[in-house]
C-alpha atoms as a printed R data frame, in Angstrom:
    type eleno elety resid chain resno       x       y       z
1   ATOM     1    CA   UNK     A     1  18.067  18.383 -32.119
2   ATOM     2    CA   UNK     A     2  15.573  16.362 -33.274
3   ATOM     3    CA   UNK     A     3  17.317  12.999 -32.888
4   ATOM     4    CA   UNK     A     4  19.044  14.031 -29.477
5   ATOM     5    CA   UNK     A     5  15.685  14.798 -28.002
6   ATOM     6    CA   UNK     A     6  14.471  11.078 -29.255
7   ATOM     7    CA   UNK     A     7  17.245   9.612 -28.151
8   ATOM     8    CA   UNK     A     8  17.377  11.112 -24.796
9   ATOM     9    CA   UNK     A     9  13.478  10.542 -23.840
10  ATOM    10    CA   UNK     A    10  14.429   6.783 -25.294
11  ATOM    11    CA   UNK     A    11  16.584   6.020 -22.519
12  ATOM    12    CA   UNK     A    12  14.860   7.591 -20.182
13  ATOM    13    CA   UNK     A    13  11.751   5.389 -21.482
14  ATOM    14    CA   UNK     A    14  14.037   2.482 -21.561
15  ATOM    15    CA   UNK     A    15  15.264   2.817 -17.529
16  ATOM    16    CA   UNK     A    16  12.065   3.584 -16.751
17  ATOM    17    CA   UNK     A    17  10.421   0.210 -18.091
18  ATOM    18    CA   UNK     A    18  13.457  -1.524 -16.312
19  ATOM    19    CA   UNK     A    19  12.922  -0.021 -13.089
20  ATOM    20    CA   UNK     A    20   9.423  -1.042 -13.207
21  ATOM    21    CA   UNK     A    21   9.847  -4.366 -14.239
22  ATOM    22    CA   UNK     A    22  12.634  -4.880 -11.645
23  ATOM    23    CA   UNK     A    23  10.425  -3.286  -8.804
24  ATOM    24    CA   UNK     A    24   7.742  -5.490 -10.409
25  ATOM    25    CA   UNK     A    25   9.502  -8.334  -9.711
26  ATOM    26    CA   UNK     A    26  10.353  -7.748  -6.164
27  ATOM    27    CA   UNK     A    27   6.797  -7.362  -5.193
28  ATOM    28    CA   UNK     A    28   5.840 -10.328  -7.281
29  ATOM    29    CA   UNK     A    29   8.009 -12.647  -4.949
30  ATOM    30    CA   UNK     A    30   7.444 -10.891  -1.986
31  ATOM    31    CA   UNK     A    31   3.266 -11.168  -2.110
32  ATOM    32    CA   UNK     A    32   4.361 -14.863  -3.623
33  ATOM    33    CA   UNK     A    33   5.715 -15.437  -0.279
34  ATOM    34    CA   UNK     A    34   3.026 -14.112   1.757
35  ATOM    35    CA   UNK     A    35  -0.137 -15.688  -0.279
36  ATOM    36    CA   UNK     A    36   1.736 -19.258   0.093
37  ATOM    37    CA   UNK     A    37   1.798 -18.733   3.356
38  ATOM    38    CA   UNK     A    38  -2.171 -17.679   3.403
39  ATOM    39    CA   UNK     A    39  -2.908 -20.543   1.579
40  ATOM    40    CA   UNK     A    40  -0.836 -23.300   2.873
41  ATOM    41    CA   UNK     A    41  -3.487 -24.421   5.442
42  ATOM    42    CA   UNK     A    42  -5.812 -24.660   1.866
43  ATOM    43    CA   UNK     A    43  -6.053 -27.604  -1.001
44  ATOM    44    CA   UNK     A    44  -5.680 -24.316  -3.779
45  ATOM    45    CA   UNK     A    45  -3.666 -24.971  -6.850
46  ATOM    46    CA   UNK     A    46  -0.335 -23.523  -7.220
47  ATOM    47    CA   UNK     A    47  -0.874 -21.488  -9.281
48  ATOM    48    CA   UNK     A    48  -3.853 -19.651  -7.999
49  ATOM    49    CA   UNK     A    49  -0.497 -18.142  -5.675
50  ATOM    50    CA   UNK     A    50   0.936 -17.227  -8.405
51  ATOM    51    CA   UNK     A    51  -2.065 -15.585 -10.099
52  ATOM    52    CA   UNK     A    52  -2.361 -13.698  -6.861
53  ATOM    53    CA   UNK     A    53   0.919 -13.031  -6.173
54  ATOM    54    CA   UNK     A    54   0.804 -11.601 -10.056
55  ATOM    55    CA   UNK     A    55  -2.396  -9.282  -9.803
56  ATOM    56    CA   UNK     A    56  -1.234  -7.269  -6.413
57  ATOM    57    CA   UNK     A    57   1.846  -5.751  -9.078
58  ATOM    58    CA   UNK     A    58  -0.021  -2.641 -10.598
59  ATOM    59    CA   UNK     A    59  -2.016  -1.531  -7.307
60  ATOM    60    CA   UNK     A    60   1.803  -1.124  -5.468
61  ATOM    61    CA   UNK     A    61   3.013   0.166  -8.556
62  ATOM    62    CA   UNK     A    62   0.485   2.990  -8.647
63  ATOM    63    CA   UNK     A    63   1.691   4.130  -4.630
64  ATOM    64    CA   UNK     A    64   5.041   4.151  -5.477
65  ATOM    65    CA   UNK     A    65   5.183   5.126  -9.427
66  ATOM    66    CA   UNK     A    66   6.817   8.728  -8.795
67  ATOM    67    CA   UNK     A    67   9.293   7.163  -6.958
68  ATOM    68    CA   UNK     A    68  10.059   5.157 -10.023
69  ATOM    69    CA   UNK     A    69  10.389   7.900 -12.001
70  ATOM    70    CA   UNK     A    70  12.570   9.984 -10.088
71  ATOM    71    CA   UNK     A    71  15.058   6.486  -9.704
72  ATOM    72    CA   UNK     A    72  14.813   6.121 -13.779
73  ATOM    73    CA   UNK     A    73  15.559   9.538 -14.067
74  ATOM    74    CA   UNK     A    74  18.747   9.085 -12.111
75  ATOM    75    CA   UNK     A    75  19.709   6.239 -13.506
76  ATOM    76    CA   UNK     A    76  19.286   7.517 -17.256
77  ATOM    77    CA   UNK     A    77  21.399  11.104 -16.591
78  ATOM    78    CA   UNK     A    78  24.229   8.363 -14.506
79  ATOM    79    CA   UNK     A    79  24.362   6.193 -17.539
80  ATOM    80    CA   UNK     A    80  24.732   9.020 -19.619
81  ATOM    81    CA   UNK     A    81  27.256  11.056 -17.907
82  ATOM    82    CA   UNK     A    82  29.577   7.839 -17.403
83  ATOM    83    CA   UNK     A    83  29.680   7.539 -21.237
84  ATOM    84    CA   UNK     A    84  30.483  10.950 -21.586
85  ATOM    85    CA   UNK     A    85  27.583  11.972 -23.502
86  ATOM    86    CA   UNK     A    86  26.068  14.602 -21.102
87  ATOM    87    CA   UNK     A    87  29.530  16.538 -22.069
88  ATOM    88    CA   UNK     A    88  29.405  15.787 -25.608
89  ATOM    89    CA   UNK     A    89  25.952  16.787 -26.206
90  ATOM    90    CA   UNK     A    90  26.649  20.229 -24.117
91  ATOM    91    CA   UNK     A    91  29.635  20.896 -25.538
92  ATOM    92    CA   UNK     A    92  27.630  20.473 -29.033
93  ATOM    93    CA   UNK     A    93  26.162  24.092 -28.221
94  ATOM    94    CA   UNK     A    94  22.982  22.668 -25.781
95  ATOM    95    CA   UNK     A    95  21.971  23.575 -22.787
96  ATOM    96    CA   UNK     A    96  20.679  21.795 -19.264
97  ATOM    97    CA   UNK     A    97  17.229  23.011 -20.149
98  ATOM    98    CA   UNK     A    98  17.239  21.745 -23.787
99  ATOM    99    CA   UNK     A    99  18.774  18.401 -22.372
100 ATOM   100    CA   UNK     A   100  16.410  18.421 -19.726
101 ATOM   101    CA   UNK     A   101  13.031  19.479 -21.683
102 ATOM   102    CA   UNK     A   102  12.363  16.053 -23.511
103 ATOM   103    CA   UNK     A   103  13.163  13.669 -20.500
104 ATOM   104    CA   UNK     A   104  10.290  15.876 -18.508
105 ATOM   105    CA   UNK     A   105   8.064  16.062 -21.461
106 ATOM   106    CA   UNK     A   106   8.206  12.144 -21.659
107 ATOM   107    CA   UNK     A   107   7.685  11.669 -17.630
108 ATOM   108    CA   UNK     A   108   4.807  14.297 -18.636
109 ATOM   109    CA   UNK     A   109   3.164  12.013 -21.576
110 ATOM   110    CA   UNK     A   110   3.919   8.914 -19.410
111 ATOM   111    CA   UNK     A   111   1.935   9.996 -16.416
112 ATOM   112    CA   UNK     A   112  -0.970  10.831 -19.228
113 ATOM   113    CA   UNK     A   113  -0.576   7.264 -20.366
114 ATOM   114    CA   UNK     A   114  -0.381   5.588 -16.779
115 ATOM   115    CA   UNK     A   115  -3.605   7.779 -15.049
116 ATOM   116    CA   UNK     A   116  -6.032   7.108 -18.613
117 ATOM   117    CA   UNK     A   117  -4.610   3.850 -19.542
118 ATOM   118    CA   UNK     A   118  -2.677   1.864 -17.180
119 ATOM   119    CA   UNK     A   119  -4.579   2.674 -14.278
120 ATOM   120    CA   UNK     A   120  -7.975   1.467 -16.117
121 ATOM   121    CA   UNK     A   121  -5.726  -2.332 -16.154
122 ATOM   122    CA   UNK     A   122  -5.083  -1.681 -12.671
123 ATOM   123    CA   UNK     A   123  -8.702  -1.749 -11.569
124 ATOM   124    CA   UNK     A   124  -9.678  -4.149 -13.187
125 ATOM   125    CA   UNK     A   125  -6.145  -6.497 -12.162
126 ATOM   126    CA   UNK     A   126  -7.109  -5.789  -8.277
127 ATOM   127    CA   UNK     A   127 -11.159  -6.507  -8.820
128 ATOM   128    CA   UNK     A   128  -9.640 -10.064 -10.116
129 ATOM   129    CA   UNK     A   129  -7.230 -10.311  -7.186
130 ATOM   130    CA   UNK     A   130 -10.157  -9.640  -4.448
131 ATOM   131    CA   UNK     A   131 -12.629 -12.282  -6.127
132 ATOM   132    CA   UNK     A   132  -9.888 -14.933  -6.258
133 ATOM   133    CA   UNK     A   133  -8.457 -14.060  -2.491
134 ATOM   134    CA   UNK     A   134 -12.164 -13.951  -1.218
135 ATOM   135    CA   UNK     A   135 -13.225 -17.571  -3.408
136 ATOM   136    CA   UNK     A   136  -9.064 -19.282  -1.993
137 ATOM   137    CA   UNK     A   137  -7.615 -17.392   0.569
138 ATOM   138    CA   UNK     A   138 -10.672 -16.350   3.134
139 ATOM   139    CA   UNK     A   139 -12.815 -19.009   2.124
140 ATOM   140    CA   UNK     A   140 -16.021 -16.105   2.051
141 ATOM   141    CA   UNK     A   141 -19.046 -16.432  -0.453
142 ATOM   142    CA   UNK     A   142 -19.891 -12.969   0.369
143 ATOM   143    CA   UNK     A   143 -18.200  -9.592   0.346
144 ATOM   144    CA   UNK     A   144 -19.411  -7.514   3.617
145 ATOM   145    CA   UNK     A   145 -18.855  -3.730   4.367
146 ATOM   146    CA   UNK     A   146 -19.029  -3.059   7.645
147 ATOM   147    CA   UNK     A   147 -18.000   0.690   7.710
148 ATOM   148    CA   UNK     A   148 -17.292   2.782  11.450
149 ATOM   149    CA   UNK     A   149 -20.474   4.380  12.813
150 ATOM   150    CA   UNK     A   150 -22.541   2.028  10.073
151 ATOM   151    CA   UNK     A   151 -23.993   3.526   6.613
152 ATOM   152    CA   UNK     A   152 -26.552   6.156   6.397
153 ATOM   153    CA   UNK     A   153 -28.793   6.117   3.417
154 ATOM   154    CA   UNK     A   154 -32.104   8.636   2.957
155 ATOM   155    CA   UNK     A   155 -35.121   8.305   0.872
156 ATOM   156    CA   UNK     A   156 -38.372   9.644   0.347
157 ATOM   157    CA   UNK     A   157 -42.214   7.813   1.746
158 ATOM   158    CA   UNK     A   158 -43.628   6.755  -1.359
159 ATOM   159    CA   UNK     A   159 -46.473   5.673   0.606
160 ATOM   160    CA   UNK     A   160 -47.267   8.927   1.966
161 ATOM   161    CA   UNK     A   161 -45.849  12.059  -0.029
162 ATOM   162    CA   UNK     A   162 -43.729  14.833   1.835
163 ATOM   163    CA   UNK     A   163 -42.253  12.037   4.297
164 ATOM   164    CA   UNK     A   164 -38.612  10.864   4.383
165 ATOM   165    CA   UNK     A   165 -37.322   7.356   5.775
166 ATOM   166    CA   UNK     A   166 -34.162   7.629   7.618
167 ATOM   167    CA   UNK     A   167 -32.098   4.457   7.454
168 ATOM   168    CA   UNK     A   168 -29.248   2.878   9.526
169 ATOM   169    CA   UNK     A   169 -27.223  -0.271   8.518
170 ATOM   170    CA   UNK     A   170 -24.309  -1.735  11.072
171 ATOM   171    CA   UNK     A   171 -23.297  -4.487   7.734
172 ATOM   172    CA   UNK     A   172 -23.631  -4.750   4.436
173 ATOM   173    CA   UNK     A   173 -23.444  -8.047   2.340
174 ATOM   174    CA   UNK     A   174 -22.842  -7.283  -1.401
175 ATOM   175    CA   UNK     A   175 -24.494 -10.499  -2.756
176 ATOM   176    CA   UNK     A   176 -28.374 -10.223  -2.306
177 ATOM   177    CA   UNK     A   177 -27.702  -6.562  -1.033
178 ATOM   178    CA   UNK     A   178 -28.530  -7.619   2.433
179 ATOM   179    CA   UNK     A   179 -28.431  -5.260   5.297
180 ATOM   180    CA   UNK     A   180 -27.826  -6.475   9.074
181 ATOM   181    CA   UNK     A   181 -28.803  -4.468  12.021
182 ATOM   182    CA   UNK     A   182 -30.876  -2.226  10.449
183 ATOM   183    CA   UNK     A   183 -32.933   1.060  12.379
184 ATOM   184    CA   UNK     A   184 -35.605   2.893   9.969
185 ATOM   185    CA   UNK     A   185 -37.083   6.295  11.638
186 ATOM   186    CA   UNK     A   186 -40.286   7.605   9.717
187 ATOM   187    CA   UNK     A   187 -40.897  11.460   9.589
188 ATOM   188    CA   UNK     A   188 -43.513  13.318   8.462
189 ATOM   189    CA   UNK     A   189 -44.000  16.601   6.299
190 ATOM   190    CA   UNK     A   190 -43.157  18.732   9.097
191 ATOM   191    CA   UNK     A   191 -39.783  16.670   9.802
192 ATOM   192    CA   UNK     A   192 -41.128  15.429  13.195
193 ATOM   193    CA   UNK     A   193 -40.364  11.819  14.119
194 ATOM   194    CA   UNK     A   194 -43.065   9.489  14.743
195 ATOM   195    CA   UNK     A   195 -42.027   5.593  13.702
196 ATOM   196    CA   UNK     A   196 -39.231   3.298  13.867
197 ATOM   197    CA   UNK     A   197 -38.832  -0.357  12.355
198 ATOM   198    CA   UNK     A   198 -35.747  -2.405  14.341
199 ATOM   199    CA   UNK     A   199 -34.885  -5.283  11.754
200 ATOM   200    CA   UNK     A   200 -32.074  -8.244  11.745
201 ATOM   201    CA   UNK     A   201 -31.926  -8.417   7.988
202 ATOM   202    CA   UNK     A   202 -33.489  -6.166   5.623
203 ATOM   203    CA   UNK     A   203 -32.749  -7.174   1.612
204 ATOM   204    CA   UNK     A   204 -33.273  -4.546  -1.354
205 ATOM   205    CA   UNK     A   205 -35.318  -6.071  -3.614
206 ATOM   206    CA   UNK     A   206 -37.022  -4.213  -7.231
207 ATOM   207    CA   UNK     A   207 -38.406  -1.506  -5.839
208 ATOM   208    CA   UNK     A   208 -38.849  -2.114  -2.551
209 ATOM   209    CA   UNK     A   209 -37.821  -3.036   0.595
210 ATOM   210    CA   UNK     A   210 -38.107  -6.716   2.636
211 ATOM   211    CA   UNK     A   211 -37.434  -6.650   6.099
212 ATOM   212    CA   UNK     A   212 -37.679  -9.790   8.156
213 ATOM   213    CA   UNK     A   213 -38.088 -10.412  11.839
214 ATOM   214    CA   UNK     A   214 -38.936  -6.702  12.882
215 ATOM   215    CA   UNK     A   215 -39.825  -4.481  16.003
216 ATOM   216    CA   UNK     A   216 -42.071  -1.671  15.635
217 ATOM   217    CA   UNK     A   217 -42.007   1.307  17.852
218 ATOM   218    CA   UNK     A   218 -44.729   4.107  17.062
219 ATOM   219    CA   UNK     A   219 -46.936   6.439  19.576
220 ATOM   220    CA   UNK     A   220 -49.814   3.164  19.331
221 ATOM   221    CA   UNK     A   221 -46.922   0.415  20.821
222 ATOM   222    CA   UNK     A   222 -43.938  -0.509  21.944
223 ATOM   223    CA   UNK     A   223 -41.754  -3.475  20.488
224 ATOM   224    CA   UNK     A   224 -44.398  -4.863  18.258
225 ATOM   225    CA   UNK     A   225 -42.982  -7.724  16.424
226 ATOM   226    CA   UNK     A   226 -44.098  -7.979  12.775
227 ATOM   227    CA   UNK     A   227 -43.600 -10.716   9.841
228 ATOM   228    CA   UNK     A   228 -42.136 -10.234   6.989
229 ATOM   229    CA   UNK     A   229 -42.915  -6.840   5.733
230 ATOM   230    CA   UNK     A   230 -42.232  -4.499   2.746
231 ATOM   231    CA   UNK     A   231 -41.607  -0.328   2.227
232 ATOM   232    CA   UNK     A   232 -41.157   0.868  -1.339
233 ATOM   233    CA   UNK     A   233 -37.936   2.983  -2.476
234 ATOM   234    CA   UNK     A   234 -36.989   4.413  -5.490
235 ATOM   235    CA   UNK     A   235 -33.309   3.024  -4.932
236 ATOM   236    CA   UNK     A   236 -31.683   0.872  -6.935
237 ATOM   237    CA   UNK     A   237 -29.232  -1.945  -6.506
238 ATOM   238    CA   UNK     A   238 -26.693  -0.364  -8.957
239 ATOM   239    CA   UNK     A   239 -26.473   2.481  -7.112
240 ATOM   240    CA   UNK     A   240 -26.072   1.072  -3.092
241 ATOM   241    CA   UNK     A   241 -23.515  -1.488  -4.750
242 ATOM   242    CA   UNK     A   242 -21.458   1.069  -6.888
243 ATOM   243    CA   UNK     A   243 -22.129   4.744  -4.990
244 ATOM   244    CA   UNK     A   244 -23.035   3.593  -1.540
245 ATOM   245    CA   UNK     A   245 -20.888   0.556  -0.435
246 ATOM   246    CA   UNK     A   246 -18.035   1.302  -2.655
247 ATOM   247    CA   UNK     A   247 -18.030   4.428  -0.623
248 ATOM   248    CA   UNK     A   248 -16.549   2.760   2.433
249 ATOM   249    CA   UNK     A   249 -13.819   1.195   0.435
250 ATOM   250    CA   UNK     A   250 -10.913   1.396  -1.664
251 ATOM   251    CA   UNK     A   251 -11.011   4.573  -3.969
252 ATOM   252    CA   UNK     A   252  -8.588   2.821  -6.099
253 ATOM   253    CA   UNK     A   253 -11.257   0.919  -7.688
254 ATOM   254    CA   UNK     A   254 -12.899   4.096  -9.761
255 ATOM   255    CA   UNK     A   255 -11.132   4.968 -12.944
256 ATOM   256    CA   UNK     A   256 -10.656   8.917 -13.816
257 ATOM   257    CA   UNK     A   257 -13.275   8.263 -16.054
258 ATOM   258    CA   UNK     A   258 -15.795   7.002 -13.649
259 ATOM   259    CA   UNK     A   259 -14.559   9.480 -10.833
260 ATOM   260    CA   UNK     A   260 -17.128  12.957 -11.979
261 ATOM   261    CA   UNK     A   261 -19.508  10.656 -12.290
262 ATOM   262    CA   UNK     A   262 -19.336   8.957  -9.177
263 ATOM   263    CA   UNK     A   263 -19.052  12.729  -7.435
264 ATOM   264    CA   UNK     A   264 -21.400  13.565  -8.202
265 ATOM   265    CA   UNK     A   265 -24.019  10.981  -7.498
266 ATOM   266    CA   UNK     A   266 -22.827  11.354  -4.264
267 ATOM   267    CA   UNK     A   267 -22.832  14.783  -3.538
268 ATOM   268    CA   UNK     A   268 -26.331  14.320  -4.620
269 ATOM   269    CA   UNK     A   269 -27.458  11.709  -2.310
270 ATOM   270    CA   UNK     A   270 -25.962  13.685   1.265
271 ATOM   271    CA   UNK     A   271 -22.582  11.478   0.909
272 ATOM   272    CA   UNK     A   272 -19.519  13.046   1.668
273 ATOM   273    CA   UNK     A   273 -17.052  12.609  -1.182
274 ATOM   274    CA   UNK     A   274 -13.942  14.004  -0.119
275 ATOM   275    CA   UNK     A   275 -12.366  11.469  -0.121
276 ATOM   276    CA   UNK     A   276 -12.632  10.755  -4.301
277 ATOM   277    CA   UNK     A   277 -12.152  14.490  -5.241
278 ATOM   278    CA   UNK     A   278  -8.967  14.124  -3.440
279 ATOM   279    CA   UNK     A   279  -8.186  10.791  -5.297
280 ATOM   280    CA   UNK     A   280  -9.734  12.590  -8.686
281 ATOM   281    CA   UNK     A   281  -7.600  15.550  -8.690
282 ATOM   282    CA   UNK     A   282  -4.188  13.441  -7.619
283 ATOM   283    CA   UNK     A   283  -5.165  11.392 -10.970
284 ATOM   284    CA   UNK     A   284  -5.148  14.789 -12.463
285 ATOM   285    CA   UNK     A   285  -1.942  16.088 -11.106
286 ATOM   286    CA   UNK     A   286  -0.017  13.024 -11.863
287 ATOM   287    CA   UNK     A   287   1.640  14.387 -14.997
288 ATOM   288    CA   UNK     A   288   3.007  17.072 -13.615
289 ATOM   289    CA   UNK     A   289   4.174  15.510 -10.385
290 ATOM   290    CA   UNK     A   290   5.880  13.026 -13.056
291 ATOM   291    CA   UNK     A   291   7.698  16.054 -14.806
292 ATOM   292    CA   UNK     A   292   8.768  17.666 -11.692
293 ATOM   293    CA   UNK     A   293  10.191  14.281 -10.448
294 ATOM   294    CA   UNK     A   294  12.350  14.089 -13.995
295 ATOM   295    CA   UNK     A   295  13.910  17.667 -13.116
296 ATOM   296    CA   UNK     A   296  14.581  17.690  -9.576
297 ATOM   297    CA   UNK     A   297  16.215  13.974 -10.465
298 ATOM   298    CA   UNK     A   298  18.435  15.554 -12.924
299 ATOM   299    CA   UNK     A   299  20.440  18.091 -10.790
300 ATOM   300    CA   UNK     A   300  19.891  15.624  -8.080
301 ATOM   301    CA   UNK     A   301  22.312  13.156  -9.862
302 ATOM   302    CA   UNK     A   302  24.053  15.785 -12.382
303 ATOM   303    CA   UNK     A   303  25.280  17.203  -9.025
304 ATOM   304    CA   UNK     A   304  26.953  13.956  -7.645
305 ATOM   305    CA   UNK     A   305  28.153  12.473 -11.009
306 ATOM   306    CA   UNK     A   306  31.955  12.992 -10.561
307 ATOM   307    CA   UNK     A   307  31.858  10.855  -7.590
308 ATOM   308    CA   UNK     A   308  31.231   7.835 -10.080
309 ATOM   309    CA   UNK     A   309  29.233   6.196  -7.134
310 ATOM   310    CA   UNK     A   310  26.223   3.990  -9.197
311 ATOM   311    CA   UNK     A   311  25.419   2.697  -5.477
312 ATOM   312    CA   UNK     A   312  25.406   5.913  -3.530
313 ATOM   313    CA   UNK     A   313  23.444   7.540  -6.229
314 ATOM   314    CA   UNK     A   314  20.605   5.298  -6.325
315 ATOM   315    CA   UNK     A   315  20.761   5.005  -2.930
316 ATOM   316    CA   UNK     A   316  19.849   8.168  -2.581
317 ATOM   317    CA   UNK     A   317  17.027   8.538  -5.295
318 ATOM   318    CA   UNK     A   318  15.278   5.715  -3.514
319 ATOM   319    CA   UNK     A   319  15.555   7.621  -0.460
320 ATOM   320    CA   UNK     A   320  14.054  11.140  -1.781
321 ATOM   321    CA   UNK     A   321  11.415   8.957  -3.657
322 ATOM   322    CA   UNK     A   322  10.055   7.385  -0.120
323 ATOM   323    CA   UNK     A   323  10.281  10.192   1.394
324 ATOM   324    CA   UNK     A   324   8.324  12.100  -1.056
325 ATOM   325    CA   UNK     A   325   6.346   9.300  -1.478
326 ATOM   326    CA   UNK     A   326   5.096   9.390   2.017
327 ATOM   327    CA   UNK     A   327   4.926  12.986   2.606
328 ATOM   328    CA   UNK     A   328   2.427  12.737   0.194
329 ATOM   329    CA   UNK     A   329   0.120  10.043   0.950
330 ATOM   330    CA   UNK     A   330   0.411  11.958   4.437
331 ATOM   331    CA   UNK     A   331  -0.810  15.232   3.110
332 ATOM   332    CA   UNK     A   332  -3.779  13.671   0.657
333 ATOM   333    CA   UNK     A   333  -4.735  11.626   3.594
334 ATOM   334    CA   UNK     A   334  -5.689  15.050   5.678
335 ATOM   335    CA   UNK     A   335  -7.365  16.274   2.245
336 ATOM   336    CA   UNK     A   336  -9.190  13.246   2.163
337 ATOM   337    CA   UNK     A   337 -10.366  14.056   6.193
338 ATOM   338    CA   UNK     A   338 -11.002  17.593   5.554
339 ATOM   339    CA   UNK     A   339  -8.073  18.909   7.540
340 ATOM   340    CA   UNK     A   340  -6.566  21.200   5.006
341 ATOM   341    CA   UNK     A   341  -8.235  22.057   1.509
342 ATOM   342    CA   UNK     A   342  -8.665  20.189  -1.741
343 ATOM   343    CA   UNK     A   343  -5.874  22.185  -3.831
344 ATOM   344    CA   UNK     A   344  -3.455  22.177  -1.379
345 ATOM   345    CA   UNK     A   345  -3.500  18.360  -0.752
346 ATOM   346    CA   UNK     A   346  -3.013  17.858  -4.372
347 ATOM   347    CA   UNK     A   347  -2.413  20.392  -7.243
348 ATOM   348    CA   UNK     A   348  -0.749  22.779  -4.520
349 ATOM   349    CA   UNK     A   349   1.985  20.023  -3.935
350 ATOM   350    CA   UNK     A   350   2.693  19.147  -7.612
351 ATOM   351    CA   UNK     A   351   2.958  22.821  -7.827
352 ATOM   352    CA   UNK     A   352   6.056  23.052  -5.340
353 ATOM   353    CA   UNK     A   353   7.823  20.462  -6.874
354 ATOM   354    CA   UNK     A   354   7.568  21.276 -10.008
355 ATOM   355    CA   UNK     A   355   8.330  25.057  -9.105
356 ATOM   356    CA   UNK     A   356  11.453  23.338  -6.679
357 ATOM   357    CA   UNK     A   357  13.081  21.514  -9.902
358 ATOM   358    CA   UNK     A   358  12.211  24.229 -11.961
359 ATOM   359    CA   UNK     A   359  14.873  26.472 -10.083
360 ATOM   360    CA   UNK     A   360  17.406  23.734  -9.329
361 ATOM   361    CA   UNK     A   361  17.845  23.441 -13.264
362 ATOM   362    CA   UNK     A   362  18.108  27.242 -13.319
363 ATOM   363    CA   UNK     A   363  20.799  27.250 -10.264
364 ATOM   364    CA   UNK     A   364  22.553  24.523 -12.174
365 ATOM   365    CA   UNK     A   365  23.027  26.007 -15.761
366 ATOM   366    CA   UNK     A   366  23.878  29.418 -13.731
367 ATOM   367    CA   UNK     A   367  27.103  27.776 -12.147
């Protein structure tokens, strides 16, 4: 049983890693195609395309890596089955479930490997791709956030103890931390409003704040311009750059390590983080949306296998993948908005499949 079970989650390994690397390649030459055409009106080296084209391979592998393993999964029990070793090996006294049981638990430890491992190369593959793109493609020194409705960030008066500074940004520039379009509204102990400081550009220095070309508005005058002026803060750099601007972009580029953390710094500072629980928990759920893949793949193509149709079958693997593929971005996309709950945009839908191959195996060694 022993060396069945090995050799079984070997192929399924094997097709797996060849599925990938074919997928891989695909992408490679399509994002080839599209970065020389970014960067044909540039004097870049050629192989700064390539480089690019190269780095953009694990962030499209992470959307679609379910898919893969529902097409491997296929392609192994095919391969099998066309050799006659599905028949030989139950004939031998085994059943669907003990055939079945190592090709999930693989899926299982491979989804392990790709959310705590592969996904940590990932990152740090895409953070390359985005400085390169941003230094040869769109030509900008600076990355800039400039997030719908602007960002709001909170602090208390360390002038004046018991107040709280209210602060608006329209644009954030990442280098220098400077803020453009900026609106700060003073209140006092009780909570009542009674300042505001209209500022162009306003740059987070150590432990305080420089604002330059301002307008004050208070109960004493109206559109007072000021100089350069200063307000202390107890914020950091580390945190806008990392907690605050990161906020409004790509979730993708916080490990599952980095994820609690991130949370709940957050959560703590009056940002909504919705968005990365959803993200944190699909991490989480990954596994198991791997294993369920593996057995709803199995009677998938265990069901078909007489017809001896390699083209058909796949055919139809890569169909099921996409669609499950998108019904799922779909439904952690209205997690992520706060449209339906946390569990069922996540461990809820690993769940179903999971529970769905579970019982096609069962209807399957039934027949």
């Amino acid at each position: 049983m022993k060396k069945i079970n090995y050799y079984l989650a070997k192929n399924f390994l094997v097709r797996f890693l060849q599925v990938s690397c074919g997928f891989s390649l695909i992408i490679f030459f399509i994002n080839f195609m599209e970065t020389m055409k970014k960067m044909s009106e540039s004097e870049s080296p050629f192989y700064i395309s390539v480089l690019l084209a190269f780095l953009q391979i694990p962030d499209f592998l992470n959307d679609v890596v379910s898919s893969l393993v529902l097409v491997a999964t296929i392609i192994t029990f095919f391969t099998l089955s066309s050799r006659s070793e599905i028949t030989i090996i139950r004939v031998s006294g085994f059943s669907l479930w003990q055939i079945v049981r190592p090709i999930a638990f693989s899926a299982m430890i491979l989804g392990i490997f790709w959310v705590t491992i592969l996904d940590l190369l990932s990152i740090k593959m895409t953070q390359q791709f985005h400085s390169l793109e941003s230094k040869y493609v769109r030509k900008e020194l600076r990355e800039v956030t400039v997030p719908q409705g602007g960002v709001w960030l909170k602090q208390n008066s360390l002038e004046k103890p018991g107040e709280e500074l209210v602060i608006l940004t329209k644009k954030i520039y990442q280098e220098d931390l400077e803020f453009d379009d900026v609106t700060i509204w003073f209140f006092n102990k009780q909570g009542e409003f009674y300042k505001k400081i209209d500022t162009e550009k306003m740059f987070l220095k150590k432990g305080f704040w420089l604002l330059d070309k301002s307008t004050l508005n208070d109960e004493t005058s109206l559109n007072k311009n000021l100089n350069s002026i200063s307000i202390p803060t107890d914020l950091e750099a580390n945190f806008v750059i990392q907690k605050v601007v990161n906020n409004f972009q790509n979730v993708k580029i916080f490990s599952l390590f980095e994820l609690p953390t991130l949370i709940r710094d957050l959560a703590s500072s009056g940002f909504s983080a919705t968005k990365f629980i959803i993200y944190f928990h699909s991490l989480l759920t990954k596994p198991l949306l791997f294993a369920a893949m593996s057995l709803i793949a199995c009677y998938f193509s265990l069901n078909h296998i007489r017809n001896q149709n390699t083209i058909f079958l796949i055919l139809c693997g890569i169909v099921l993948g996409l669609v499950l593929y998108i019904a799922s971005s779909i439904i952690n996309a209205l997690g992520a908005s706060g449209l339906i709950p946390i569990f069922a945009a996540t461990w809820l839908i690993a769940l179903i499949c999971l529970a769905i191959g579970t019982l096609l195996i069962y209807q399957k060694e039934i027949i």
